[in-house]
C-alpha positions in Angstrom: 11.2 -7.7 0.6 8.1 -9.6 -0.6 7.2 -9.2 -4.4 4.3 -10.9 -5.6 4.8 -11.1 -9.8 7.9 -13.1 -8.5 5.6 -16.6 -8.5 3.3 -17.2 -11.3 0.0 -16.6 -10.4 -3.8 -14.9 -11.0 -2.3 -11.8 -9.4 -0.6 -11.6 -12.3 -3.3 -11.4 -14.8 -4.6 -8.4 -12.3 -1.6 -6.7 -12.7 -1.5 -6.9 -16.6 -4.8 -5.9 -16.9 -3.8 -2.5 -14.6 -0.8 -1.5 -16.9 -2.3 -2.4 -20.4 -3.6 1.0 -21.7 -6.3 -1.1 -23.6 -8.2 -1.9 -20.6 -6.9 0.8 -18.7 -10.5 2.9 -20.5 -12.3 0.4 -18.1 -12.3 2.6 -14.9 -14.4 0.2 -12.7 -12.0 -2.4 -13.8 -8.6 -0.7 -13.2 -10.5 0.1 -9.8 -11.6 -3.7 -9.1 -8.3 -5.3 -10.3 -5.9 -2.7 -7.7 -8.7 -3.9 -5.0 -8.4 -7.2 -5.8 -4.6 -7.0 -5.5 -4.9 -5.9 -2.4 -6.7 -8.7 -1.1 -4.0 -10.6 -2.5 -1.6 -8.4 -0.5 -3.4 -8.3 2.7 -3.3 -12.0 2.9 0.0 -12.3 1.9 1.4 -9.7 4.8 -1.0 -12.0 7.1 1.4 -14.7 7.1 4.0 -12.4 8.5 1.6 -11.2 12.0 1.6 -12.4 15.3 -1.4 -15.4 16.0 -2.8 -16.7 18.8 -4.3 -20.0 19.8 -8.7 -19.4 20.7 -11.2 -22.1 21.7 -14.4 -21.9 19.9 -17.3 -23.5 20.1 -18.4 -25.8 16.7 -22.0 -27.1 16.6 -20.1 -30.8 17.4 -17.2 -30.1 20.0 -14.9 -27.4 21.0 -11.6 -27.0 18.9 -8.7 -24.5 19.0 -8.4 -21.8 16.1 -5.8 -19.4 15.1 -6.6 -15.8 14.9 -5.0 -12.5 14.5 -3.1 -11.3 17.9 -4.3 -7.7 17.3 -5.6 -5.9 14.5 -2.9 -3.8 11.7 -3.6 -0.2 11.6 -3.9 0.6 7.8 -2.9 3.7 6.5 -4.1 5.4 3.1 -2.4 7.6 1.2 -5.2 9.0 -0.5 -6.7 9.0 -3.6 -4.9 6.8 -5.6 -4.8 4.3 -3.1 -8.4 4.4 -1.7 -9.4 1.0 -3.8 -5.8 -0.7 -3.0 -6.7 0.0 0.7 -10.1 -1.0 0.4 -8.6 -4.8 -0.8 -6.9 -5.0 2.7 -9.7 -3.7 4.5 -11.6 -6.3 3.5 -9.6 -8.9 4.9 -8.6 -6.7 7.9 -12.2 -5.6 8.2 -11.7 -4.8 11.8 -8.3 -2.8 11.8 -8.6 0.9 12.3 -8.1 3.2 9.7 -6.0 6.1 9.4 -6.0 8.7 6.1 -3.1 10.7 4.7 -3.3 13.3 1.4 -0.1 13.4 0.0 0.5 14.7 -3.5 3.6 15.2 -5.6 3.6 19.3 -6.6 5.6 20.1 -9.7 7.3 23.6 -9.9 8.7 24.5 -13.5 12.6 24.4 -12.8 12.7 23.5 -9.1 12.9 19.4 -7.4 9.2 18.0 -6.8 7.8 19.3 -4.0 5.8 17.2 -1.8 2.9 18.6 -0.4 0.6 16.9 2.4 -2.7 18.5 3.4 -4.7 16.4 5.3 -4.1 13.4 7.9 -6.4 11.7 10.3 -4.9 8.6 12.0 -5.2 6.2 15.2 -2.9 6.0 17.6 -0.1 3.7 16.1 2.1 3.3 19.2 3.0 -0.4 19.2 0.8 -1.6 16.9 1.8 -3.6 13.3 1.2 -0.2 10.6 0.3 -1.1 7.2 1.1 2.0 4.8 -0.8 1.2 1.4 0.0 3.3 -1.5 0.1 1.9 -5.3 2.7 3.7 -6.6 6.2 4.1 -4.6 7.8 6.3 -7.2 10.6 8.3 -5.4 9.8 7.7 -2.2 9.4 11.3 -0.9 5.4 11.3 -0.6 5.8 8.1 1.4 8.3 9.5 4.0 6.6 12.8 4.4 3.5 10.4 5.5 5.4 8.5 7.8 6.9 11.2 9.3 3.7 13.4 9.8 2.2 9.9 11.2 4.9 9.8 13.5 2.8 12.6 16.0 0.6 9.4 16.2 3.1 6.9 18.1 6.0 4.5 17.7 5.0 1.9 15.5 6.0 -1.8 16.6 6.6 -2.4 12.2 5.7 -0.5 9.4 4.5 -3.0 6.3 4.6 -0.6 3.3 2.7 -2.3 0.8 3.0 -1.0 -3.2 1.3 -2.2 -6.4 4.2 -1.0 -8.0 7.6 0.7 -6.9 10.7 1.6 -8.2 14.6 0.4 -7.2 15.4 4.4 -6.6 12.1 5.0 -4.5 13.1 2.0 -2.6 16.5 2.6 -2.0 15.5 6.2 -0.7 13.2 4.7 2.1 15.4 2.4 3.0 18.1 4.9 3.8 15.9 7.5 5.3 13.2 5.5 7.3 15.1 4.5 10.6 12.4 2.1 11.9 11.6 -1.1 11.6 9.8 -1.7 7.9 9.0 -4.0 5.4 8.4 -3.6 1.7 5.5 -5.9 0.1 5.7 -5.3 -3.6 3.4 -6.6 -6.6 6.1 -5.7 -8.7 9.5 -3.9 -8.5 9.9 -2.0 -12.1 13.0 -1.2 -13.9 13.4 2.8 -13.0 12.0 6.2 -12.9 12.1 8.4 -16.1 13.0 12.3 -16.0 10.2 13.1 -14.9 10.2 10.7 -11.5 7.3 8.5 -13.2 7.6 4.6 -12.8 8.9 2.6 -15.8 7.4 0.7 -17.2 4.5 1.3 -14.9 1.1 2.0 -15.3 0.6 5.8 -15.4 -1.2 8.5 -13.0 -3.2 5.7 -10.6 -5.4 8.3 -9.3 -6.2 9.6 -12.5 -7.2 6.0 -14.1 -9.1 5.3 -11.0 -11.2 8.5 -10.7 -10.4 10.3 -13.6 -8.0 13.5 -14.5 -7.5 16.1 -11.5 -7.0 19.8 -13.0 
């Protein structure tokens, strides 16, 4: 598990600025600093893809270059994630794309329901997945994604890549999600409160990033 916060760095000035309710009335802001992040992200999870040796051509000589083997898939779990995903599209600015609307549905008096109503992926068979979604709160939204993405292939890895998760969300993955995965983290909070939110968190992402759904 990869967790950014861990090493002092800008990213951690981003990640401030996204959880302190002061700047948090600065929509375009909370919007450019989860993008930003994940450009940090997408860089980050590069390190950890396969690369292969070119020759290209320089104005002086010829010279050998590293690049990409082949190209992530990213996934979105919309909306909260569309400018977290649009931070590692722009570093994996030819990966296909694939879209996933998955919402948490709370029924007075009954468990959280999970509720998914619209997917449109790429194939994903054999291919390195990147699952982005900001908030890995319980875990359930994220599963029901995979699984539903699952009529698209057999991933080679899946890189699920958070802005912030909690240890119980986490835990549930890891003992539901029988493929290989990898969690990349900008930070891993303390817990989830009664009412499964992230603490200490940030608050509805979607809603600070587009403003309040009905």
């Amino acid at each position: 598990m990869f967790i950014l916060n861990q090493t002092t760095s800008i990213a951690n000035q981003f990640l401030a600025d996204l959880r302190n309710v002061n700047r948090q009335q600065d929509r375009m802001r909370f919007r450019r600093n989860l993008e930003r992040l994940g450009e940090i992200m997408a860089y980050e999870v590069s390190k950890n893809l396969p690369f292969v040796t070119h020759t290209i051509s320089t104005p002086l000589e010829d010279t050998e270059a590293k690049k990409l083997k082949d190209n992530p898939v990213i996934i979105s779990v919309m909306r909260a994630a569309i400018p977290f995903y649009q931070g590692i599209l722009n570093y994996f600015d030819e990966a296909d794309s694939g879209f996933i609307g998955a919402y948490r549905k709370e029924i007075e008096g009954q468990s959280l329901k999970i509720d998914l109503d619209y997917i449109a992926a790429p194939s994903i068979e054999g291919k390195e997945v990147l699952i982005v979604d900001p908030m890995l709160a319980t875990g359930g939204s994220l599963l029901t994604s995979i699984n539903h993405l699952l009529a698209n292939g057999t991933p080679k890895k899946l890189h699920i890549i958070a802005a912030i998760a909690a240890p119980e969300g986490i835990e549930h993955v890891k003992q539901n999600l029988d493929l290989p995965h990898e969690f990349w983290l900008c930070a891993l909070d303390e817990k989830l409160n009664e009412k499964s939110y992230i603490v200490p968190g940030l608050g509805d992402a979607g809603d600070l990033a587009f403003g309040q759904k009905l």
